[in-house]
N, C-alpha and C positions, 0 to 999 in steps of 0.2 A: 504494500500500500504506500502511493506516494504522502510528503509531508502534507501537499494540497489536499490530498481525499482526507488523510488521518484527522487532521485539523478542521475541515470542514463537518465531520459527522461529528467532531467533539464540541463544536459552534453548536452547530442545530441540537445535537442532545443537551448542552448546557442552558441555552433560552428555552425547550421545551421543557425542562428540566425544573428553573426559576418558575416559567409563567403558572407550572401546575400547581409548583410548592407556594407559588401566592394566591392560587385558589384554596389551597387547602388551609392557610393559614383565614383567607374570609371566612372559609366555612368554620372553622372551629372558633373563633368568635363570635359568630351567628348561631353556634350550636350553644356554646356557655358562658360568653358573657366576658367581662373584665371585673369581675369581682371576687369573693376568697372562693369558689368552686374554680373559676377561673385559673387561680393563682394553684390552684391541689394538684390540679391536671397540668399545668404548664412545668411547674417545679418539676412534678415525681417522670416527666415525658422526658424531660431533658438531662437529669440522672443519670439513664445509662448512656448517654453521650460523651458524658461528663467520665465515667466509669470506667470507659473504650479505650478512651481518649490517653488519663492516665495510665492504661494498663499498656494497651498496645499501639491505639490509634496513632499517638503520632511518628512509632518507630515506622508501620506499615506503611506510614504516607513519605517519608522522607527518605527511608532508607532500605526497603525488602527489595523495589525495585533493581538500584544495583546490585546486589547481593543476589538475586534472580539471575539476573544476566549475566554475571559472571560463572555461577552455575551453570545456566545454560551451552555458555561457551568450554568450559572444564569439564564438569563431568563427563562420562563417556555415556550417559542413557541423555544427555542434554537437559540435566537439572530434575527431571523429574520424580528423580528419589527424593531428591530434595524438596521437591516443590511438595509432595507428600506427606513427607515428615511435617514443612511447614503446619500444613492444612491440621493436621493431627495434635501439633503443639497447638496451636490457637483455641481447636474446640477444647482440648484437655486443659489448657490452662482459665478459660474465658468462661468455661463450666465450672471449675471451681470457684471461683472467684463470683459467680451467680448465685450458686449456692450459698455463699459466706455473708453474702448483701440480703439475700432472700430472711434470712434468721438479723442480720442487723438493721432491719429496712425501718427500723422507725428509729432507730440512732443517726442514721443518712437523711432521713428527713428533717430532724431536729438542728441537724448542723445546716441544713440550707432554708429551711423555712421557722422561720419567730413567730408564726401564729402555733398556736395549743388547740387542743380540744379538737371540735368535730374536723373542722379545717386537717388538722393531723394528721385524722384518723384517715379523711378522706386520702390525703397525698400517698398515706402508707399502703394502702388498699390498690391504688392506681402503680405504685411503684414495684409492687412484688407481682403485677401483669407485665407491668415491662422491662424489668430485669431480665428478660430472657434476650429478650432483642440485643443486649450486649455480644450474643454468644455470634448471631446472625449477624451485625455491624462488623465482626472481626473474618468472620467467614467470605461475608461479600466482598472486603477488602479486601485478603487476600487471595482470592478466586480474581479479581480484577486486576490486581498485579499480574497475575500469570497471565491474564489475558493480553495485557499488553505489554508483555514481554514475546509475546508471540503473533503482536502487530493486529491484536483481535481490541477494537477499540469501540464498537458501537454498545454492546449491552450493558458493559459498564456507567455507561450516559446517559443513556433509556431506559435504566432498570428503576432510578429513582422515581422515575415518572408514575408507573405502577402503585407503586409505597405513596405517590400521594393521590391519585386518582382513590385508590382505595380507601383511605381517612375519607374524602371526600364524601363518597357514600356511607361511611361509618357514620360520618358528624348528620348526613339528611335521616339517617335511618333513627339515629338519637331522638330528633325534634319530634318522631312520629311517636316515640314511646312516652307514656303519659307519665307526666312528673311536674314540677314546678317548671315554669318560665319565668324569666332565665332562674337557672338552676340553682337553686344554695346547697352548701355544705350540709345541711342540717334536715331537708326536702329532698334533695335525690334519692332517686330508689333504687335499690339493686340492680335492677333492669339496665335501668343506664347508665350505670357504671358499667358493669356488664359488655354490652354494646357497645362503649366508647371505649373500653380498655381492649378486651379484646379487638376489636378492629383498626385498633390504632397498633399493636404488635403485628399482627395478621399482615398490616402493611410492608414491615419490617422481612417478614417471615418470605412474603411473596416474592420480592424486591432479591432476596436472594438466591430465590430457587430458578427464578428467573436468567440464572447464569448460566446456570449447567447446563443448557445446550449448548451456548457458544464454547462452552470448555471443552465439550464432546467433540464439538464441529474441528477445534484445533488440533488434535490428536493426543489431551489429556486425558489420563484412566487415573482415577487417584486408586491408589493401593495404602492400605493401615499400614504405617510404619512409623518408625519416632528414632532417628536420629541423633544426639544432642552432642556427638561429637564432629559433627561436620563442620568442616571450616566455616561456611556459609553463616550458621546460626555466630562462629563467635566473631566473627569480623562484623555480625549487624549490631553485637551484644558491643563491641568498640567506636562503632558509630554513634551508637543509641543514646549515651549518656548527655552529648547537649542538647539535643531535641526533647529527653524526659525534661530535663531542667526547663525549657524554654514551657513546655506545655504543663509542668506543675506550677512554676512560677504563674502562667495564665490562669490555669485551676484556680490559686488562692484568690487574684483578685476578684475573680468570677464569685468566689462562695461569699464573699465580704457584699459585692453588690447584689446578690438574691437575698441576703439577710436586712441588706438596708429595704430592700424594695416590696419584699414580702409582711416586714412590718407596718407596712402602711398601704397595702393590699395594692399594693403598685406594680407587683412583677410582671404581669399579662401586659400591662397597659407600654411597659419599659419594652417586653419583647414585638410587642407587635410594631412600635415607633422603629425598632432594630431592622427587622426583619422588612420594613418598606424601603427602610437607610439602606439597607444592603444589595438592593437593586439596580441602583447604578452604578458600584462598581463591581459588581459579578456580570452584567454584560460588558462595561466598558473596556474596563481597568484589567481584567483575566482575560480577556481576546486581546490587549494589548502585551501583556506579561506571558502569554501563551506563546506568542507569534514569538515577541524575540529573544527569549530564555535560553533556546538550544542556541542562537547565533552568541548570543554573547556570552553562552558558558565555552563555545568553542576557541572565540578571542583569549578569551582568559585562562583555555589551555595551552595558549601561546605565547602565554605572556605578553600581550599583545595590549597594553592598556590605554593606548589613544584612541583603539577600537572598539575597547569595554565601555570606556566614558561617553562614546558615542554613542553606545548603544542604550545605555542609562538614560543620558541625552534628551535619544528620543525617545523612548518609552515615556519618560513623566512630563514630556512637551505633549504627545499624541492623546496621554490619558486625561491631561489637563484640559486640554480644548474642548473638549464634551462634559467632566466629570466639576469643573467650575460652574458652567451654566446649568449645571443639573443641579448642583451644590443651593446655588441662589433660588432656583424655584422651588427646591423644597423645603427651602426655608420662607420664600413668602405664600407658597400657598399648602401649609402644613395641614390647617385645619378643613379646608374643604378638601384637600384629598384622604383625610382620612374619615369624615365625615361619609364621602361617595361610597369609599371601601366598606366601613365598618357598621355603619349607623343600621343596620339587620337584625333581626333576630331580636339576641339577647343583649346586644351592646346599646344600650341608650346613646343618646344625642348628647350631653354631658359626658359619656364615656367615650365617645370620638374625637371628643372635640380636647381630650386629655392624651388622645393617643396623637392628636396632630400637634399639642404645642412639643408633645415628646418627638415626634416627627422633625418638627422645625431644629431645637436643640439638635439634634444627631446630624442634623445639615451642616452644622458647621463644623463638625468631624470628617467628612464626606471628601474634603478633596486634603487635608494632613495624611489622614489612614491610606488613601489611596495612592499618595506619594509615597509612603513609610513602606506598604506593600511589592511597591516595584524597585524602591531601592535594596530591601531584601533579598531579591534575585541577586544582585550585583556581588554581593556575601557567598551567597548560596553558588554562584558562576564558580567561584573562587574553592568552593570546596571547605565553606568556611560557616559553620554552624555554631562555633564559639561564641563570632562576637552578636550575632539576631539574640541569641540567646539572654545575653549579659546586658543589651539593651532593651530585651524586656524586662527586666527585672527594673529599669529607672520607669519605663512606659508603667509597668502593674504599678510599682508604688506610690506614682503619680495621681494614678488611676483611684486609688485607695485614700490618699490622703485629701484629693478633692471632693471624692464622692462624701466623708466623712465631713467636709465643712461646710459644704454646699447643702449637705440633708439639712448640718444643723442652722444653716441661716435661713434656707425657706421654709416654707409653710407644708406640712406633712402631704396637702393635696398634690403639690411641685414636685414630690420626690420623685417622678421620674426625669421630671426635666431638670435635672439637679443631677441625678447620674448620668443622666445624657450629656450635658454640658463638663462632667469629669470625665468621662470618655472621650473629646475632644480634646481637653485640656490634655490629656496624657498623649494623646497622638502628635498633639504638636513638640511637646518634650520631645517624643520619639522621632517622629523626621527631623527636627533641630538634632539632636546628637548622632543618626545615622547619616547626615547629610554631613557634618563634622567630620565623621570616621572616612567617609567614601573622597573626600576632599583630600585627604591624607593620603590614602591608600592610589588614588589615581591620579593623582598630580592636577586636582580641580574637577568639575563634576559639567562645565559649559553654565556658569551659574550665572553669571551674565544674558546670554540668551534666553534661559528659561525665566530670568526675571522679567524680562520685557515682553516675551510671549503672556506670564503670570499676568501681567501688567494690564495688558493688550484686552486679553478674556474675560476679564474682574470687570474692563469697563462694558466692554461690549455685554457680557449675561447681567451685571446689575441693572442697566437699562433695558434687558429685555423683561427681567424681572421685575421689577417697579413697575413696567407698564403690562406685567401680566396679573397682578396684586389688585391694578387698579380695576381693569377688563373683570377680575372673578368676584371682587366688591358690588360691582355695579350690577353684575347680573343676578348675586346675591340678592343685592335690593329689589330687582325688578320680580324675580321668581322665587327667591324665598330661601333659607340657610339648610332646607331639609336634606335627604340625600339626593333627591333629582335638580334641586336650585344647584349643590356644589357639586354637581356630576356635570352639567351646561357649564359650569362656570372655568371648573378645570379643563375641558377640552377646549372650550373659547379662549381661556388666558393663555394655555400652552401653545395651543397657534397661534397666537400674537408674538409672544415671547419668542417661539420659533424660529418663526419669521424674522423678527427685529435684529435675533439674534445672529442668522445667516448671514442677512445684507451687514451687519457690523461689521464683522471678520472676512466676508467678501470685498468690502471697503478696504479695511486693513491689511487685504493681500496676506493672508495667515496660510502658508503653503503647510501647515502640521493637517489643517483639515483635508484638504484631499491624499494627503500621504494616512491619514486615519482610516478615513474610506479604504484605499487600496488593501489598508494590513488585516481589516474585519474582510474585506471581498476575499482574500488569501487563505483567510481560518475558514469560508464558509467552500472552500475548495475548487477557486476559478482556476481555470485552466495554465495559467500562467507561473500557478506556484506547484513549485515540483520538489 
């Protein structure tokens, strides 16, 4: 498979990918609400991520691949004893450690959620359904590595897809079962617990069985075996160690802000503000990071660093020119876009309009994070997971000592725009000292140019924002703040802003935009990239 095709199915499986998983995030808002049923289900769902994560997830993600390929290349079956053994360490280890959570599941609740009582009971009840999924999250991973270690790249992309179609109908099938509206901790009934928990693992469950045809199609047979003298496992176990750091250090800051957010029945309302934040740079910013990663890890195995820094360059000149103007309109039009989205179901019109000012906050984290993200690569080119490491740990602290003073100067209904705004505040710490380090390490980073490009974008999307603010005001006025007033409002302000904002940077002769276009037409696999 050319890099054209590979990149282009991992485009389209990555936006089919977002668009379902932000269906499934309306539906399970519309199914339970932003209140403490809300917060039971969110906590104890996102646990065994959390659980993955520490255990295996982030060695799987950073590091099984090369360790794969080098087996592949070495052994004489072409890794696939290896790749066996792998699969057999993962369930034997990822099963124990299920088991171990399943008997401490209300001690894991208590350290991430500060509500008591029924609230508790609920999350512990929801948590010991989805504890299993941890075992599934390590298997899919690893089944996905070996697939694209053997250039099989579609199911891993599209499998997600699955896992959230199916919550999807889990969350409609919920509404039908009779119970309170919207849901309380105290009011749910079996049933729907039941229904939501089960269906929401089921997703997980499916999402990975869903593999094992492509693993078939490639010529893998797993055979039970368990190796743990293989070179492979201890050269990943020599890897491993700054990526757990980097991803514990992450853990802590994370359990500090479920604790603050949970206390003031905020966490629902902090994730979903996230989860819309995280839209535009999972199209933008990872089609842009996707595309030049391999070219500038190859510079950099050439020691070649007038060509790294070029390649850095352009990556945070390309992501900025779209990931600026998106930055400013989601900050001035927070609350009717989350209004449009969420105002359903069980989420009140008061509860949307808490998830847009969390919305707006997180906007201004939106283009730091997305620089901090691509200069990461430039580490990672280098073969260098020390130092992302060492500088999350000033980012988490950051993160921690803002969210702690910002809780305590607003008002407890703000707490999530108060994390939000610590989440920012830490990103910027963060690209300020990796942009420090990459200055050093490549003799300047073209910081000049990308100021004036920075420059250039900021004027052009804050103009188009202001007068897409104004356009979603007035249409408010004339049709009304409900969800159909800021559904009209949003698609009329965004085409203006659009607009405004093309002819700007069409003025300003901004040659990153049509070099942006080319590198997204390249991942969606035109003919020209090979």
């Amino acid at each position: 498979m050319t890099l054209g095709r590979a990149s282009g199915t991992m485009a389209i499986g990555t936006v089919a990918s977002r668009a379902s998983g932000f269906l499934r995030t309306v539906a399970i808002a519309t199914a339970i609400g932003t209140g403490a049923a809300g917060d039971a289900y969110n906590v104890a769902n996102t646990t065994p991520n959390i659980l993955y994560d520490l255990l295996l997830g982030g060695v799987l993600s950073s590091v099984i691949v090369p360790v794969l390929v080098r087996a592949t290349k070495d052994d004489p079956d072409r890794g696939e004893a290896f790749a066996s053994s792998l699969l057999t360490l993962v369930v034997l280890a990822l099963g124990g450690a299920v088991l171990v959570a399943m008997v401490a599941a209300p001690l894991i609740v208590s350290a991430y959620l500060a509500a008591g009582g029924a609230e508790r009971d609920l999350a512990v009840t929801f948590l010991r359904w989805f504890l299993p999924q941890v075992i599934f999250y390590g298997l899919g991973a690893t089944i996905g590595a070996i697939l694209n270690v053997r250039q099989s790249f579609a199911a891993p992309m599209f499998a997600p897809v699955l896992n959230n179609l199916i919550v999807i109908v889990t969350c409609a099938a919920f509404v039908l079962v009779p119970g309170p509206r919207p849901p309380t901790v105290g009011g749910i009934s079996d049933a729907q617990v039941t229904v939501l928990a089960a269906g929401t693992t089921l997703g997980v469950v499916i999402m990975t069985f869903a593999l094992l045809p492509s693993l078939r199609a490639v010529g893998f047979r797993y055979r039970p075996r368990l190796d743990l003298s293989h070179p492979g496992l201890r050269q990943a176990v020599r890897l491993a160690g700054w990526t757990l750091l980097y991803v514990a250090v992450s853990q802590i800051g994370y359990l500090v802000i479920v604790r603050l957010s949970s206390s003031a029945t905020a966490y629902t309302v902090y994730t979903y503000g996230y989860q819309i934040f995280q839209l535009p740079y999972a199209i933008i910013a990872v089609s842009v990071i996707t595309a030049l990663l391999p070219r500038m890890s190859a510079h950099a195995a050439d020691n070649r660093r007038d060509l790294v820094r070029q390649d850095l360059s352009t990556g945070m000149r390309l992501a900025a020119v779209m990931i600026v103007p998106a930055a400013l309109m989601l900050l001035a039009l927070g609350r009717p876009i989350a209004v449009t989205v969420f105002n359903h179901g069980a989420v009140s019109y008061a509860g949307a309009l808490r998830i847009g000012d969390t919305l707006s906050a997180f906007a201004v984290a939106l283009v730091p994070f997305s620089l901090f993200q691509v200069q990461l690569r430039a580490f990672y080119a280098h073969q260098d997971s020390r130092t992302p490491a060492l500088i999350n740990i000033g980012v988490v602290a950051t993160n921690i000592v803002c969210a702690l003073v910002l809780s305590s100067l607003l008002p407890e209904k703000h707490r999530p725009v108060a994390l939000a705004l610590a989440f920012a505040a830490s990103y910027l710490v963060g690209v300020a000292a990796s942009t420090t380090l990459l200055q050093a390490r490549l003799d300047g980073i073209d910081g000049g140019r990308i100021s004036r490009m920075l420059t250039q974008v900021t004027i052009a999307g804050g103009l188009s924002a202001v007068l897409a603010a104004v356009v979603a005001w007035g249409v408010r006025v004339i049709i009304g703040t409900g969800w159909l007033g800021s559904g009209v409002s949003v698609l009329l302000a965004c085409a203006v802003g659009v607009m405004i904002y093309l002819t700007a940077i069409v003025r300003m002769r901004l040659a990153e935009m049509a070099a942006l276009v080319t590198t997204v037409r390249g991942r969606f696999g035109s003919r020209s990239a090979h």
